[in-house]
TIVO-591209 format. One line per field, with one value per residue (C-alpha): z, y, x; residue in three letters; residue number from 1. Coordinates in steps of 0.001 Angstrom, whole numbers, plus 524288, in hexadecimal, padded with zeros to 5 digits. Layout:
# residues N
c3: [Z/...] .
c2: [Y/...] .
c1: [X/...] .
rest: [ala/...] .
nr: [NUM/...] .
***
This chain:
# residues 383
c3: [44C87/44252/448E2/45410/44E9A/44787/45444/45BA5/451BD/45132/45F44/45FB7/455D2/45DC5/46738/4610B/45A3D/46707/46820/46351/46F23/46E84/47425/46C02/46F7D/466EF/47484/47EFC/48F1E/499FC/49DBD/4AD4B/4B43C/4BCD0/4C9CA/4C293/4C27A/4B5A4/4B01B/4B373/4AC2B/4A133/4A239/4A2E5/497CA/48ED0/491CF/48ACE/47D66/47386/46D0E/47AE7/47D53/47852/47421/47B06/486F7/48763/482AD/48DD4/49A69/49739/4955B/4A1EE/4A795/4A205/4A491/4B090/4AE15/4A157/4A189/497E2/4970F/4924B/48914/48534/48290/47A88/470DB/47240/46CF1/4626D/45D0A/45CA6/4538B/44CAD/44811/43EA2/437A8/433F3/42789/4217E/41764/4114F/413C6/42025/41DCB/41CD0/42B8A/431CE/42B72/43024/43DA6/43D6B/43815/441CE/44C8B/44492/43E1C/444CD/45463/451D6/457C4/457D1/44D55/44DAF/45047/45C89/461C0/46DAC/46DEB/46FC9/46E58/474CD/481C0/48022/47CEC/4870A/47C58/47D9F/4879F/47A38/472EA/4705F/46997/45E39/458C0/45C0C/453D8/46121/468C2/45A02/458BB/46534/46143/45551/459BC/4655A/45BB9/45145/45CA0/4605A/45239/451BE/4485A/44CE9/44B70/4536E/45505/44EEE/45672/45260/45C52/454B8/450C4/44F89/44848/447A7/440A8/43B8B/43BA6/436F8/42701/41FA2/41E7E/42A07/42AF3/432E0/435FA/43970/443AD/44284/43504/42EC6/42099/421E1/4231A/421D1/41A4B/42096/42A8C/41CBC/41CA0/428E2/4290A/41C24/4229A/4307F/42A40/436C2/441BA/44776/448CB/453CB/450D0/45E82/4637B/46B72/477EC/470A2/47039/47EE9/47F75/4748F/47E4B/48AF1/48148/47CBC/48A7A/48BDF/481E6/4872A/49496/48E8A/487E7/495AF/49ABD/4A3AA/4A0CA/4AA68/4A6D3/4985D/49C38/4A455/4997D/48F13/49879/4982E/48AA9/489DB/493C9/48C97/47F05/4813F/46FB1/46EE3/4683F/46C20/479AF/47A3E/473B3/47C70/48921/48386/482DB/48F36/49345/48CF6/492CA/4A0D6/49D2E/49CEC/49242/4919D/49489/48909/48048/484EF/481AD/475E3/47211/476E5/46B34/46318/46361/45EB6/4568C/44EAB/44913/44E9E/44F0D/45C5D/4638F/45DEA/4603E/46DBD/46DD6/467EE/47196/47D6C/4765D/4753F/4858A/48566/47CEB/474ED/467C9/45EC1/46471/462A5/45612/45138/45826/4525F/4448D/4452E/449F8/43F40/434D5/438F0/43ACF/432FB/438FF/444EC/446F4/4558A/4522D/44813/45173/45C46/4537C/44E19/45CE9/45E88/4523C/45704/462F2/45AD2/452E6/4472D/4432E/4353F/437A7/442BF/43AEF/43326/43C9F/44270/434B1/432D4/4403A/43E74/42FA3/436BC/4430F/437A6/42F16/42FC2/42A84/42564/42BEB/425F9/4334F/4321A/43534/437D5/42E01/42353/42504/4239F/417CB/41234/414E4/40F4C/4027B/40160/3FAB0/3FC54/3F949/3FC17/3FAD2/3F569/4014C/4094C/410AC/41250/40C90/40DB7/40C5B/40A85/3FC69/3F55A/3F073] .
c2: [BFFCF/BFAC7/C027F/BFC19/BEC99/BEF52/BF445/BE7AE/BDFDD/BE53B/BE480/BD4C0/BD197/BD8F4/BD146/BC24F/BC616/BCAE3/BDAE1/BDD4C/BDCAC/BED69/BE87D/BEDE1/BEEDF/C1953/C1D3B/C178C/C19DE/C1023/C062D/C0849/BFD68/BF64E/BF018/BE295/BDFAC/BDCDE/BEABB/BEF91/BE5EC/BE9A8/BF699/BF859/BED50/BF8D1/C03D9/C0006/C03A5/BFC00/BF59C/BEE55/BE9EC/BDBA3/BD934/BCD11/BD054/BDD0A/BD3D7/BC804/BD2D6/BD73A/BC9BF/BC63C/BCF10/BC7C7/BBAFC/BBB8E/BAC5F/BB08A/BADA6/BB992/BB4F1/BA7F1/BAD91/BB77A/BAAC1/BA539/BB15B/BB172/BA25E/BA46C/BB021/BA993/B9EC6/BA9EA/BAF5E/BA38D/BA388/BB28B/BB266/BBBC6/BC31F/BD0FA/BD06C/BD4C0/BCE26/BC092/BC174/BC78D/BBB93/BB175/BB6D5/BB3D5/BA675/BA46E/BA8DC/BA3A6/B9719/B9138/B94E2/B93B1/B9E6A/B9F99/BA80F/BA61E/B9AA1/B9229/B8AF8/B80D0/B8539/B924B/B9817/BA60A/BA17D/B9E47/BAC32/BB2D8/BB695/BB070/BB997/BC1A0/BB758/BB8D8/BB2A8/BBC3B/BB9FF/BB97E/BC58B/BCD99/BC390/BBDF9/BCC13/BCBFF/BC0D5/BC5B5/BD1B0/BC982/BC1B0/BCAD3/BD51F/BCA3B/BC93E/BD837/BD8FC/BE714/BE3F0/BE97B/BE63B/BEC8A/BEBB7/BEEBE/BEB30/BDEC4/BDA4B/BDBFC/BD9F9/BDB6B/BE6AA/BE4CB/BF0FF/BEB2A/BEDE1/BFA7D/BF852/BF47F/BE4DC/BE222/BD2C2/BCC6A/BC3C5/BB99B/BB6BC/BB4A3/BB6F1/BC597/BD0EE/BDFA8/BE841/BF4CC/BFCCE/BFD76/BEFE3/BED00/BF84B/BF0F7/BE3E7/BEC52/BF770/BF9AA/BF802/C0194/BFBF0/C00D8/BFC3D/BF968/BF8C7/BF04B/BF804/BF9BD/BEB21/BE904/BF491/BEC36/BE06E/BE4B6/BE9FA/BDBEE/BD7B2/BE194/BDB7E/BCDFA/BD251/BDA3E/BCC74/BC5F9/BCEB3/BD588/BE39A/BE70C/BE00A/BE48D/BF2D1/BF2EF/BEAEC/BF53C/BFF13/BFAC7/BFA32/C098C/C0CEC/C0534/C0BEA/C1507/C1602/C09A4/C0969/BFD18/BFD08/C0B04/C04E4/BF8BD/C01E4/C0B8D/C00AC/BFBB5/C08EF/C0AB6/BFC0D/C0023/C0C42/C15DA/C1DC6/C2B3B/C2254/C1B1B/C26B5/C2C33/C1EE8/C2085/C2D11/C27B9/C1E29/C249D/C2E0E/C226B/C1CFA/C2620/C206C/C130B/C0B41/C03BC/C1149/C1879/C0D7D/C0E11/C1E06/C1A69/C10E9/C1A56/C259D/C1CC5/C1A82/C28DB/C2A98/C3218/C2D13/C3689/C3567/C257F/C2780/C2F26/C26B8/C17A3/C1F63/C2064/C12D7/C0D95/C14C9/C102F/C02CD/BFECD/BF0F8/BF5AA/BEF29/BF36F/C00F4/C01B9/BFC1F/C06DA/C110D/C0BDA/C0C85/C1AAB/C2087/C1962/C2116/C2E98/C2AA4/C2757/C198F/C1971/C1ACC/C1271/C07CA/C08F2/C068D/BFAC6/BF5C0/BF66E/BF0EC/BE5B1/BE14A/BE399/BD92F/BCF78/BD0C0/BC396/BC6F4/BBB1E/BBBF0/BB5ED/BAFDE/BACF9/B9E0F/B96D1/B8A8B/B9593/B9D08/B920A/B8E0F/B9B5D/B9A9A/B8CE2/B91F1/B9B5A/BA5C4/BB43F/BBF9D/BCD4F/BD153/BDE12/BE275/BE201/BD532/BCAED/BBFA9/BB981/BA9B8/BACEC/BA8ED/BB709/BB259] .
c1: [50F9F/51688/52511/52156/52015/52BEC/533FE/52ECC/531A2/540B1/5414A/53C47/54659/551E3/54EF9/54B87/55948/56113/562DF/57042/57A69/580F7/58D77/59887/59BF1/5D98E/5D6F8/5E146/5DEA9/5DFA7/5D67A/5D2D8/5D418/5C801/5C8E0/5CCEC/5DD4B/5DC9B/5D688/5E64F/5EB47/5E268/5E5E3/5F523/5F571/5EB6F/5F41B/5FEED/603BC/5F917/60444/607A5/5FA30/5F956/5E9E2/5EA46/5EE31/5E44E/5D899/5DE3A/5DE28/5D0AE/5CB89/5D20C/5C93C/5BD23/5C443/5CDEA/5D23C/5D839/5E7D9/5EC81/5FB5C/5F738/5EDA0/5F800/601E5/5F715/5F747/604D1/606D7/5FA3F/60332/60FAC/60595/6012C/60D7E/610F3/604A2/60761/60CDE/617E3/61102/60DCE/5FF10/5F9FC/5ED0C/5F2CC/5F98B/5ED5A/5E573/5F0AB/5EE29/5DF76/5E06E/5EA5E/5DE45/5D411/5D991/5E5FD/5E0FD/5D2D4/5CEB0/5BEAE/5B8B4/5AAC0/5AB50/5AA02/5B788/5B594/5C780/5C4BC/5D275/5CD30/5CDAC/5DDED/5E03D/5D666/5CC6C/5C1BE/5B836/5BAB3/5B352/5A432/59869/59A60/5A42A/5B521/5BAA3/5BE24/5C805/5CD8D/5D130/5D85E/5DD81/5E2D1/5E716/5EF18/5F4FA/5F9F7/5FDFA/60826/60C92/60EA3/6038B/5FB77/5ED32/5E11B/5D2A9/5C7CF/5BA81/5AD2B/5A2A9/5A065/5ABE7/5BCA8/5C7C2/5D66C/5D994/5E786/5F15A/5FF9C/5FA48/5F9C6/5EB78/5E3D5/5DF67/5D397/5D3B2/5C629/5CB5C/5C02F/5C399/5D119/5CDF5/5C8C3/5CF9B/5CC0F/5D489/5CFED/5C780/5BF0E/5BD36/5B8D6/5AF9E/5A95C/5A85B/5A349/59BCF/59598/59FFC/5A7FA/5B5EB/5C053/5CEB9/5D41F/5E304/5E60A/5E21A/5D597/5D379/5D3E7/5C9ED/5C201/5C562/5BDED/5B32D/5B205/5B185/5A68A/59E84/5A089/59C95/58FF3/58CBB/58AC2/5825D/58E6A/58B90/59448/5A148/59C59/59D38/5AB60/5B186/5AB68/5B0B2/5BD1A/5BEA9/5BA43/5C428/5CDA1/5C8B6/5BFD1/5BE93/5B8E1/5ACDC/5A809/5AACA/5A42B/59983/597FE/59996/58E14/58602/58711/58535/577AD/573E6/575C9/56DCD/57A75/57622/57DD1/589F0/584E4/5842C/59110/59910/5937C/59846/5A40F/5A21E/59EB1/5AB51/5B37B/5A832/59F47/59277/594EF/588A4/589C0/58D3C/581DB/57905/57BB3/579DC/56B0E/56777/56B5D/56430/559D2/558B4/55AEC/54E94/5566C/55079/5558A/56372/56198/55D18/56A1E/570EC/56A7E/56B43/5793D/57AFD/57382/57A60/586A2/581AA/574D8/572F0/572CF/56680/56332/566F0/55C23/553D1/55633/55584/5483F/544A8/5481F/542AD/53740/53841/53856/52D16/53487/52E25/530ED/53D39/53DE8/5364B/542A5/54D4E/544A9/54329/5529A/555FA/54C13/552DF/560A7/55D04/55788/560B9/56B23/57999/57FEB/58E18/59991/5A0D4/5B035/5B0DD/5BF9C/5BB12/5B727/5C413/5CBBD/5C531/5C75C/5D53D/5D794/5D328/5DF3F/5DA52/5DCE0/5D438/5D09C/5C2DF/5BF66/5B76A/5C4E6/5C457/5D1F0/5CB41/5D881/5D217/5C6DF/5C0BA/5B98D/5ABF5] .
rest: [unk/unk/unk/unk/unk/unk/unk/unk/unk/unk/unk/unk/unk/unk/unk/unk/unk/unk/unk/unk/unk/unk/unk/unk/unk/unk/unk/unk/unk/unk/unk/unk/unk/unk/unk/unk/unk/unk/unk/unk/unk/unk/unk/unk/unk/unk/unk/unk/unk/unk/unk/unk/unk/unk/unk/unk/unk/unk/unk/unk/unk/unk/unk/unk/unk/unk/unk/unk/unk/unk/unk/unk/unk/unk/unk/unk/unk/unk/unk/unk/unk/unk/unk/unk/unk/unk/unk/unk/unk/unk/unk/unk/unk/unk/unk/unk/unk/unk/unk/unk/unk/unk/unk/unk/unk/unk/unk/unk/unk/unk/unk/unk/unk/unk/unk/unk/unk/unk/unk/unk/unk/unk/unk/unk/unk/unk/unk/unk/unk/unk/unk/unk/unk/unk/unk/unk/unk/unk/unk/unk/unk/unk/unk/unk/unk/unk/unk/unk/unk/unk/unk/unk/unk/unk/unk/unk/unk/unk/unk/unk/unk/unk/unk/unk/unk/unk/unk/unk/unk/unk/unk/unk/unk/unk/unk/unk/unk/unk/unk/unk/unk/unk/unk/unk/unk/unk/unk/unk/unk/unk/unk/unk/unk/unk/unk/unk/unk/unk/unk/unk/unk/unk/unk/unk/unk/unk/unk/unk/unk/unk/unk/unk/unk/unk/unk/unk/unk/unk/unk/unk/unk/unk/unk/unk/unk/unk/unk/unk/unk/unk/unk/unk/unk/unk/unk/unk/unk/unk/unk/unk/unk/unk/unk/unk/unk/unk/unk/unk/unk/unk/unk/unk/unk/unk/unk/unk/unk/unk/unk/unk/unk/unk/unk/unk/unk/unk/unk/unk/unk/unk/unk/unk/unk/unk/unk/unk/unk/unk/unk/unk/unk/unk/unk/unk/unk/unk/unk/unk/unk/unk/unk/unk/unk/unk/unk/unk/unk/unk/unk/unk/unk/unk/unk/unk/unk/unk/unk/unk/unk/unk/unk/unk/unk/unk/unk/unk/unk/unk/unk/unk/unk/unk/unk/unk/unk/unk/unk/unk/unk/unk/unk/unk/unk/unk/unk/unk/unk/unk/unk/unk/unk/unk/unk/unk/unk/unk/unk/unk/unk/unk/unk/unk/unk/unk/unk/unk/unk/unk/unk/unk/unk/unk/unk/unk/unk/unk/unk/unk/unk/unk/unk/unk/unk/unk/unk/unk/unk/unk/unk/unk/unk/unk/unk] .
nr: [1/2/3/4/5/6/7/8/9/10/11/12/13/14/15/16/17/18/19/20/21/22/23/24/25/26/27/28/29/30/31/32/33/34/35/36/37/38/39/40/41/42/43/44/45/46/47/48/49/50/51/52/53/54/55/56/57/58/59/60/61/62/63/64/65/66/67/68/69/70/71/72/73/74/75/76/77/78/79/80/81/82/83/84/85/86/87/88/89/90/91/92/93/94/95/96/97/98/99/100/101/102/103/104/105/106/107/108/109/110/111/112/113/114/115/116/117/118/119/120/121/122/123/124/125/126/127/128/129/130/131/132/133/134/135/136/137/138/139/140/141/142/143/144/145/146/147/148/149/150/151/152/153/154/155/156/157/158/159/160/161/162/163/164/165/166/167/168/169/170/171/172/173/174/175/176/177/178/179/180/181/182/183/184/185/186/187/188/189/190/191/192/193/194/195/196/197/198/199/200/201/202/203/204/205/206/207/208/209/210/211/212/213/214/215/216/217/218/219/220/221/222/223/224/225/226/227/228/229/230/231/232/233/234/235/236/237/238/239/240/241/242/243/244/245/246/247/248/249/250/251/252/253/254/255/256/257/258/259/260/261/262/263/264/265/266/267/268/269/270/271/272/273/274/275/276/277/278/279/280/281/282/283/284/285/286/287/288/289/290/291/292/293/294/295/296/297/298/299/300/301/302/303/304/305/306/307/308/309/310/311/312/313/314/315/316/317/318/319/320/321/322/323/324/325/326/327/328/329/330/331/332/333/334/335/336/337/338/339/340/341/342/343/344/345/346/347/348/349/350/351/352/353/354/355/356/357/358/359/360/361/362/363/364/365/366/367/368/369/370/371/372/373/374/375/376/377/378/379/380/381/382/383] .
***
């Protein structure tokens, strides 16, 4: 009895808090174009040589297919003029770190580009990127941004997606920069780094080709946001034809899969996964859920163990596998994973949010540190 108030009461509060949305969201072939004129222009402009591709121009085709109205040489003039800006606030120096920050405060400070923020001028829709935008947050079209702009000042840079967030991950140093583009001050120095600030988030690093895979899988999300399952699917679709490595578009499509009741093709885009991304959370999630409409509990429950293991606030994970050890008559156990998934949808993480007005206070105070857990405080203060 007691089990049973305690999966109820899990379940209310999943739902009085808002079940948690599984949208996540080196390999080179051709995309295949659809019936629409512009899929051929998408796809000669991907076959070329990644050096030719210009980011812009990949991420302004597929938006044109979202938004036909879009004008992509005048967008393209637009990066062209904000570059031309950009290259006299780069300054001549020996430090890497100081020319990747000029870039962002040239994004951030001088062009006032929205970073959490809301911006009645909203300089996206100039450059063609604001269907890119959403409610949580900018970091995907600032990275295309930045990317744009330092590909036109020869600077070699790529993103680096997670399905909750990316960066710019900068190449032209002897050690590896990664550049949160929603914040000037802080830079990574190091795949180490990041993995300490995102101890649960598998990273890809993404050429530019990549990207405009990353690009329709953005798309995808947006779609799967408005209820246009769909336009979700062809757009994740595309991206796996365009990349058919990347993880979060093979996540996204797996879940769509197991929503319209697809479950083998579920399980095999998993694998899929998988292959490029062992023990990753969201993947074997997904794997538990479609063992679980299976009724394969002891297959769900290897596969929600994993997932929690490699990420313990995974809250509706717990709660899944509380459901299925429930199913094999396991309640004390269960009783556990409820218990855990319960404290995780409670629990309130104070967030420290990258604001314009507190960057620029930051940087009027001049001062220049490194902090020992390997952040680019560059103006920030150390407390």
């Amino acid at each position: 009895m007691a089990l049973r108030i305690l999966m109820i009461a899990v379940f209310t509060l999943f739902l009085s808090i808002g079940l948690e949305k599984e949208v996540y969201s080196e390999i080179q072939v051709t995309f295949h174009p659809g019936p629409d004129p512009i899929d051929q222009e998408i796809n000669e402009y991907l076959t070329r040589p990644d050096w030719e591709i210009d980011i812009a121009k990949a991420a302004l085709l597929i938006t044109k297919k979202v938004n036909p109205d879009i004008d992509v040489d005048a967008c393209l003039a637009q990066y062209d003029k904000l570059a031309g800006e950009l290259y006299w606030h780069v300054p001549i120096t020996d430090f890497p770190v100081e020319i990747y920050q000029s870039i962002s405060r040239f994004i951030l400070w001088e062009k006032h580009f929205p970073v959490q923020r809301k911006d009645p001028d909203n300089s996206f829709e100039k450059i063609g990127l604001r269907d890119l935008e959403n409610e949580e947050g900018n970091c995907f079209p600032l990275t295309i941004l930045y990317m744009a702009l330092g590909q036109r000042l020869g600077y070699q840079t790529q993103m680096s997606l997670s399905p909750r967030h990316a960066m710019v991950r900068c190449m032209d140093t002897d050690d590896t920069l990664f550049v949160e583009a929603t914040a000037s001050h802080l830079i990574y120095p190091g795949t180490s780094f990041v993995r300490a600030e995102y101890p649960h988030q598998f990273f890809q690093n993404l050429d530019n080709r990549r990207t405009a895979a990353a690009v329709f899988n953005q798309y995808g999300i947006k779609y799967s946001n408005q209820k246009d399952l769909l336009k979700a699917r062809e757009f994740w679709e595309q991206a796996n034809t365009i990349d058919p490595g990347l993880v979060i578009a093979l996540t996204n499509t797996a879940s769509a899969q197991l929503d319209a009741g697809e479950i083998e093709e579920a399980l095999e885009t998993c694998e899929k996964a998988l292959e490029v991304a062992p023990g990753n959370a969201d993947v074997l999630y997904i794997m538990g859920r479609a063992n679980w409409m299976r009724n394969k509990f002891t297959l769900a429950v290897d596969a929600l163990r994993q997932s929690v293991d490699s990420d313990p606030e995974k809250a509706h994970a717990f709660y899944l596998l509380g459901m299925s050890l429930t199913m094999q008559d396991k309640k004390e156990e269960a009783e556990t994973a409820f218990q855990k998934s319960l404290s995780l949808k409670l629990k309130q993480p104070v967030k420290w949010k990258a604001t314009y007005e507190g960057d620029k206070a930051w940087y009027k105070r001049g001062t220049r540190t490194w902090k020992d857990q390997g952040f680019f405080f560059m103006d920030r203060p150390q407390k």
